[in-house]
C-alpha positions as CSV (number, residue, x, y, z in Angstrom):
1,X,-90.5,2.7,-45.8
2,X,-89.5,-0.6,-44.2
3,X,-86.4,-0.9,-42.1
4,X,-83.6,-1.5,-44.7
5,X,-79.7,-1.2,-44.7
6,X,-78.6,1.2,-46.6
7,X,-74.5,2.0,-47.5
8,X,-72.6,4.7,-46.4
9,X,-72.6,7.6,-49.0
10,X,-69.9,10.0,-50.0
11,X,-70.6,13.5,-50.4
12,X,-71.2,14.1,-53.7
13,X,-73.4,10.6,-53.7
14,X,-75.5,12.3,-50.6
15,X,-75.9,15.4,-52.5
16,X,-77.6,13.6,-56.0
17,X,-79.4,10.9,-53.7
18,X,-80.3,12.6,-50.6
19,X,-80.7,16.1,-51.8
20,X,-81.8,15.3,-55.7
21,X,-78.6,17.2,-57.6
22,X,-77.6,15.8,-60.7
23,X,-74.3,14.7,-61.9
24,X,-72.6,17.1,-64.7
25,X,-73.4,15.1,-68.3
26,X,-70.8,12.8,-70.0
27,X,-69.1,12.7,-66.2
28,X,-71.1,9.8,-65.1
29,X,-69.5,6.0,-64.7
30,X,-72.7,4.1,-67.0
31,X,-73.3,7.1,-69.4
32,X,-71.5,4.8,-72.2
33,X,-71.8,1.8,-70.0
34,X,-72.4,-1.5,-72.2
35,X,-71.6,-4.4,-70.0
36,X,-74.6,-6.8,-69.6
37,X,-76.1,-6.7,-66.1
38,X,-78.2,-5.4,-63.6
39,X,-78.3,-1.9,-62.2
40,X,-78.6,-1.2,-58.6
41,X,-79.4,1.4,-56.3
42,X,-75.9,3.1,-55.0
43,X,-78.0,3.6,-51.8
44,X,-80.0,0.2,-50.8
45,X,-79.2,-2.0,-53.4
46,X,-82.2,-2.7,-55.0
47,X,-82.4,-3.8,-58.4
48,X,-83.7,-1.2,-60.7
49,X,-82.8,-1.9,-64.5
50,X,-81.8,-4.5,-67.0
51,X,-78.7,-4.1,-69.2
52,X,-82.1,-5.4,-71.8
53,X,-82.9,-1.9,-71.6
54,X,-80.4,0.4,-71.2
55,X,-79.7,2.6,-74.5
56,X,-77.4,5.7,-76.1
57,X,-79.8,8.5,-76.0
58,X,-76.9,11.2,-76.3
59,X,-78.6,13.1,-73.3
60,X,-74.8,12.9,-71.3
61,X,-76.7,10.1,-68.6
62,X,-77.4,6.4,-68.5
63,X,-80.7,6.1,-70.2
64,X,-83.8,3.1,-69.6
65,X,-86.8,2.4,-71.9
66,X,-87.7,0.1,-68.6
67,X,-87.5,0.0,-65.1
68,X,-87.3,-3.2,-63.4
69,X,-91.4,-3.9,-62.4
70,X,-92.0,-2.0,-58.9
71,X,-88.3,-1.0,-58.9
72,X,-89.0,2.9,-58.6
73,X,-91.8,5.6,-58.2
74,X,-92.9,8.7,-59.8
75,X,-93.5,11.6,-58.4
76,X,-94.0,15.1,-60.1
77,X,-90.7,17.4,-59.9
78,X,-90.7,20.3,-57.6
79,X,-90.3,22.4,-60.9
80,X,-93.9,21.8,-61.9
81,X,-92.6,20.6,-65.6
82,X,-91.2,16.9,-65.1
83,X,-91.3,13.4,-63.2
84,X,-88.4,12.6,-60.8
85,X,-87.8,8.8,-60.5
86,X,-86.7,7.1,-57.3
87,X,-86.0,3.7,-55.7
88,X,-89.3,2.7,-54.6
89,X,-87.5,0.3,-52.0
90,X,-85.3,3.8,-50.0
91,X,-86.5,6.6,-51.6
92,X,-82.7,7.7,-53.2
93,X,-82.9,9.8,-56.3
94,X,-82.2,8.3,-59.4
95,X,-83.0,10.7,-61.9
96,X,-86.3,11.9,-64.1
97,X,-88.4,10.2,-66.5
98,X,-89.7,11.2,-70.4
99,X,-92.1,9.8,-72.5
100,X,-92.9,10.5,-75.9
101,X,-89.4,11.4,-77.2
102,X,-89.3,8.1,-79.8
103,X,-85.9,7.0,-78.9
104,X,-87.1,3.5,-78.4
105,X,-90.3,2.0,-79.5
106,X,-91.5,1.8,-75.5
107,X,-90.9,5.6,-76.0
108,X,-89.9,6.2,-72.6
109,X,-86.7,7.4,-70.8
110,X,-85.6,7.0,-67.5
111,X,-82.7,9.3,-67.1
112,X,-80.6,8.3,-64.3
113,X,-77.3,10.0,-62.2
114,X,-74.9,7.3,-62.5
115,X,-73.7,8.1,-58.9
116,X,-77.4,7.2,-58.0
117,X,-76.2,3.1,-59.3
118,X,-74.0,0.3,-58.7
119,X,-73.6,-2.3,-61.3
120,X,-73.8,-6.2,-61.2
121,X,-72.7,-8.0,-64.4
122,X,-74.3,-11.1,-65.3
């Protein structure tokens, strides 16, 4: 990881980014978020998603058919069952990642912690 600022976190932010908790559902800022913009990570501020591809899934937290291209990395869960996402730029937890749920017709989710974003409207 390259030398990169990164902000000053609050506790509960260092707990979901640092330490990969999630936020309780319905709680978050962007869960019903429809502003048009461009989400960032809370932690470096890396741009991650497009407004263009944020929808309701009803899951509680932001959801994303579509990450921004080379904005964030897979990497398998340490529960063995999914695929956490995080900035590819820091390494902060954003959240986990489904596919073949049909929500959208890229059938993916990215299901993000709203404490893991910032927001920039266009």
């Amino acid at each position: 990881m390259e030398n990169i600022p990164l902000k000053k976190l609050t506790k509960e932010e260092e707990q979901v980014i640092l330490h990969k908790g999630t936020e309780y559902p319905f709680t978050g800022i962007y869960d019903k978020h429809t502003e048009k913009g461009v989400y960032l990570c809370k932690q470096c501020s890396s741009p991650l998603f497009t407004s263009d591809h944020k929808f309701h899934s009803g899951c509680g937290w932001p959801s994303f058919d579509q990450e921004i291209q080379g904005s964030i990395l897979r990497i398998p869960d340490q529960d063995g069952r999914r695929i956490e996402i995080v900035c590819a730029k820091c390494n902060g937890h954003l959240g986990h990642v489904f596919e073949g749920e049909g929500f959208t017709p890229l059938n993916t989710r990215h299901c993000v912690n709203s404490i893991s974003l910032d927001f920039t409207p266009k």
